[in-house]
C-alpha positions as CSV (number, residue, x, y, z in Angstrom):
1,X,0.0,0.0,0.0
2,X,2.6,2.5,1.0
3,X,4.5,1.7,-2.9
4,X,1.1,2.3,-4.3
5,X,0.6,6.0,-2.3
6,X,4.5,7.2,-3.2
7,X,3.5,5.9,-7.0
8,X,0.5,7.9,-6.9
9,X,2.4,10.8,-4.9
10,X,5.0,11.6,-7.7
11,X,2.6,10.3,-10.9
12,X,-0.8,12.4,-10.3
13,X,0.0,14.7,-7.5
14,X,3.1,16.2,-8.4
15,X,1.7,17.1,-12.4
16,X,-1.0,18.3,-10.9
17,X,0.9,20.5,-8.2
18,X,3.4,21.6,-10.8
19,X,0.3,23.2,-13.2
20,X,-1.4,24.6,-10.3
21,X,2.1,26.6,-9.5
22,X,2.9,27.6,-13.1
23,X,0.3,28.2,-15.4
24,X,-2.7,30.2,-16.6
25,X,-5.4,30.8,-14.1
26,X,-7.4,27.6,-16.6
27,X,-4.3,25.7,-16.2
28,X,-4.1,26.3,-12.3
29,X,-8.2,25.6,-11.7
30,X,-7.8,22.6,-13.3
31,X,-4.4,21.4,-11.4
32,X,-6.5,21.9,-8.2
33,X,-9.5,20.1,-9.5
34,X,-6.9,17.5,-9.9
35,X,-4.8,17.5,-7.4
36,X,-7.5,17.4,-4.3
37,X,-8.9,13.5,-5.3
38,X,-5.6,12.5,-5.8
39,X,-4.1,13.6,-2.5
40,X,-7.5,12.2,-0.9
41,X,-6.6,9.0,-2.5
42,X,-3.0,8.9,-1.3
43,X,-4.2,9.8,2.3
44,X,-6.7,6.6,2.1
45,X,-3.4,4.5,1.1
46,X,-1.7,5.7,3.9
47,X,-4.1,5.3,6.4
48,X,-4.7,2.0,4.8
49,X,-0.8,1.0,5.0
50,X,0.0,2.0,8.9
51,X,-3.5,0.3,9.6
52,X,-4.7,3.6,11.2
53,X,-8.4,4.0,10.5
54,X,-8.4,7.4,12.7
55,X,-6.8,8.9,9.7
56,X,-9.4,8.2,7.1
57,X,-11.1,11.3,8.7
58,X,-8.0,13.4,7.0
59,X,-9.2,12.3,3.8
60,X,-12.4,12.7,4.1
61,X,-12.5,16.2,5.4
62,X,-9.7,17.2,2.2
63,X,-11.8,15.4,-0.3
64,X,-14.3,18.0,0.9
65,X,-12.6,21.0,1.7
66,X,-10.5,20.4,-1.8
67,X,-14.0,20.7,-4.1
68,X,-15.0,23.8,-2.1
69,X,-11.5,25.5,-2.5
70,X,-12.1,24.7,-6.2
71,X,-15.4,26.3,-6.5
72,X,-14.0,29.5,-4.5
73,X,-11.2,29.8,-6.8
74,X,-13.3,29.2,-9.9
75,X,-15.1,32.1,-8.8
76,X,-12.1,34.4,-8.3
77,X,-10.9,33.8,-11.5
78,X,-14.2,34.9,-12.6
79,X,-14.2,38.1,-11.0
80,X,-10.3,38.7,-12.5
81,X,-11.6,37.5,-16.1
């Protein structure tokens, strides 16, 4: 489990960091988009390798705090545009 969370660490999550910090505001909106189910889905590895279900709730709360950081930025960039 904890191969399969570094694997999806450096394949989705840093691509998706990397266009969030350089890039168009499109570019960046959808590098967030991105990046928040694939950081939830590393934390559920994680939790899932050390066999600590406490820190499912981790993931959980960034799965949801990721989509409404999206939607809050979406509507910056619509104010800026």
């Amino acid at each position: 489990m904890l191969t399969a969370a570094l694997v999806l660490l450096i394949a989705a999550v840093g691509p998706c960091l990397l266009a969030t910090l350089w890039g168009d505001p499109a570019d960046r909106l959808t590098g967030l988009i991105l990046a928040g189910p694939a950081a939830t889905l590393v934390l559920l590895l994680l939790a899932a390798g050390y066999d600590r279900p406490a820190y499912l709730d981790v993931a959980f709360v960034l799965g949801l705090l990721s989509f409404a950081g999206s939607l809050v930025y979406a509507r910056f960039i619509g104010r800026t545009l």
